[in-house]
C-alpha positions in Angstrom: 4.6 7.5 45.1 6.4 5.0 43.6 7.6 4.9 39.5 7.8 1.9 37.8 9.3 1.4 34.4 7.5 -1.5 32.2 10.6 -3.2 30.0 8.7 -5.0 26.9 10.6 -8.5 27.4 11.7 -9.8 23.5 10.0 -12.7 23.2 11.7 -14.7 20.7 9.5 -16.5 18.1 10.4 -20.2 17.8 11.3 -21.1 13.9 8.3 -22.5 13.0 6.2 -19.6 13.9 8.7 -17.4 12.1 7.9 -19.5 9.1 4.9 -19.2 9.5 4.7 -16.3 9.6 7.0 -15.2 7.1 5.5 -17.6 4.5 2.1 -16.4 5.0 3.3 -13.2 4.3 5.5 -14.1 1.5 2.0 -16.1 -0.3 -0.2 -13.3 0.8 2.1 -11.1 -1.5 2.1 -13.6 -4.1 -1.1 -13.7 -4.1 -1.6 -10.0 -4.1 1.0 -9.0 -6.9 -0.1 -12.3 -9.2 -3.9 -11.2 -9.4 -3.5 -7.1 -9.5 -1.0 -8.0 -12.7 -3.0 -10.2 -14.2 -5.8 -8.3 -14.1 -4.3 -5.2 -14.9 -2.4 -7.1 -18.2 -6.3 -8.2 -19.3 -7.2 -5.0 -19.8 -4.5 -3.2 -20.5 -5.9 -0.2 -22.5 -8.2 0.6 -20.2 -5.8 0.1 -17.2 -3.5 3.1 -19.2 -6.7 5.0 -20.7 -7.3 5.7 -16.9 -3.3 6.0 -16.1 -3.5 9.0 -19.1 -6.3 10.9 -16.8 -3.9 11.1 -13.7 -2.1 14.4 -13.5 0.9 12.5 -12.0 1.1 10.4 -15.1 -0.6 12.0 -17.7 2.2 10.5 -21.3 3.8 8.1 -19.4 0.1 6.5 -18.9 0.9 3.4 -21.8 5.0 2.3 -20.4 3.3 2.5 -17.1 0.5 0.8 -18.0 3.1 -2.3 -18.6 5.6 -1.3 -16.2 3.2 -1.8 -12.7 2.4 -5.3 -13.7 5.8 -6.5 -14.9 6.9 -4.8 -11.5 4.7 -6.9 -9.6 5.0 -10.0 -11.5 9.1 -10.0 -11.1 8.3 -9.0 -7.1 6.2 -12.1 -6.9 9.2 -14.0 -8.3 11.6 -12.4 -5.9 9.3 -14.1 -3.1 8.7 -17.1 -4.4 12.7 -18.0 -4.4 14.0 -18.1 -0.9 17.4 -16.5 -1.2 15.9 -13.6 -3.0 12.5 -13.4 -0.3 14.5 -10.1 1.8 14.8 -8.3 -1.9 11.3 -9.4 -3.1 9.7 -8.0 0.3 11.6 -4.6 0.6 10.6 -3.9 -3.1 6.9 -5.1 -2.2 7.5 -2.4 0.6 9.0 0.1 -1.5 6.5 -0.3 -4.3 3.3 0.1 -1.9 4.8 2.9 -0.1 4.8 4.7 -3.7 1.2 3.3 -4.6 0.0 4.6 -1.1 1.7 7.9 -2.2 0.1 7.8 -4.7 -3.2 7.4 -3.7 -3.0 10.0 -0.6 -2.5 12.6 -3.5 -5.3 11.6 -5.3 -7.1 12.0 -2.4 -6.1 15.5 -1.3 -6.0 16.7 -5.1 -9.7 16.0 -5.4 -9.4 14.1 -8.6 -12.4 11.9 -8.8 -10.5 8.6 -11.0 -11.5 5.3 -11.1 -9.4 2.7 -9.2 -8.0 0.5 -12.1 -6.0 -1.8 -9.2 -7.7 -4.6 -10.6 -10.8 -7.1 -10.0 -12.1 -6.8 -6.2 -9.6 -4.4 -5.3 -11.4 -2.2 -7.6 -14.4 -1.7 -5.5 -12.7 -0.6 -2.6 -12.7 3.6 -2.3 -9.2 5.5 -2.6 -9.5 5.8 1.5 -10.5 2.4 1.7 -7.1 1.8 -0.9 -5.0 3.3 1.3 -5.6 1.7 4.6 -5.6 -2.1 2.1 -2.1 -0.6 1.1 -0.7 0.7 4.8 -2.2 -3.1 6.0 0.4 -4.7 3.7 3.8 -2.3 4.3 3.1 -3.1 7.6 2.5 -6.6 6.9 6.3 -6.3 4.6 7.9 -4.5 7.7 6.6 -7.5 10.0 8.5 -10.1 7.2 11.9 -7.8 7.2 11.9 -7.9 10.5 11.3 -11.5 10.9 13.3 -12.3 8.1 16.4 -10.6 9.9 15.8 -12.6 12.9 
């Protein structure tokens, strides 16, 4: 019986598809960061009145409460300036990978809170928020890496 080995050939992306790409990703961000802020800044006391119930957060529920959406507003500025795209999308990965965190521990701690992610994003369930979240730090790994080619 014969063995063959498969070798995965790397394909190289001409630069407009990595542009593409990478600016889809970049807006998609953008888009992302820009509405979860906004709508967590409209309702701010109930965005850190449900913060205050988390046994991760608990005092720190009000600087948090402004912190997230500051965070996401400066990421979104990161992206939208070119030289700075590489820092805005490792600290998009960075911060979902703490949100998904996050959110598995809510999960397995069996603390029923209401998602306070803001408008649409709101209705999804914390399982539901979690694979939304794992969908975009794989979509940020996918801009890094085209981003270093």
């Amino acid at each position: 019986m014969e063995t063959t080995s498969i070798r995965w050939s790397k394909q190289q992306l001409s630069v407009e598809a990595r542009e593409l790409i990478m600016d889809i990703t970049v807006y998609l961000f953008i888009v992302l960061f820009m509405y979860t802020s906004a709508s967590k800044l409209f309702t701010i006391k109930a965005f850190a009145s449900t913060l205050a119930k988390s046994p991760l957060i608990g005092d720190l529920n009000f600087a948090l409460a402004w912190m997230i959406p500051v965070i996401e507003i400066i990421i979104s500025i990161l992206l939208i300036i070119p030289s700075l795209r590489k820092t805005g999308l490792w600290a998009s990965l960075l911060l979902l990978i703490a949100f998904t965190i996050y959110l598995v521990y809510m999960v397995f701690s069996g603390i029923k809170l209401p998602c306070h992610c803001g408008g649409v994003i709101n209705a999804l369930t914390w399982p539901q928020h979690i694979w939304f979240n794992i969908s975009f730090i794989v979509l940020a790994v996918i801009g890094l890496k085209i981003n270093k080619q």
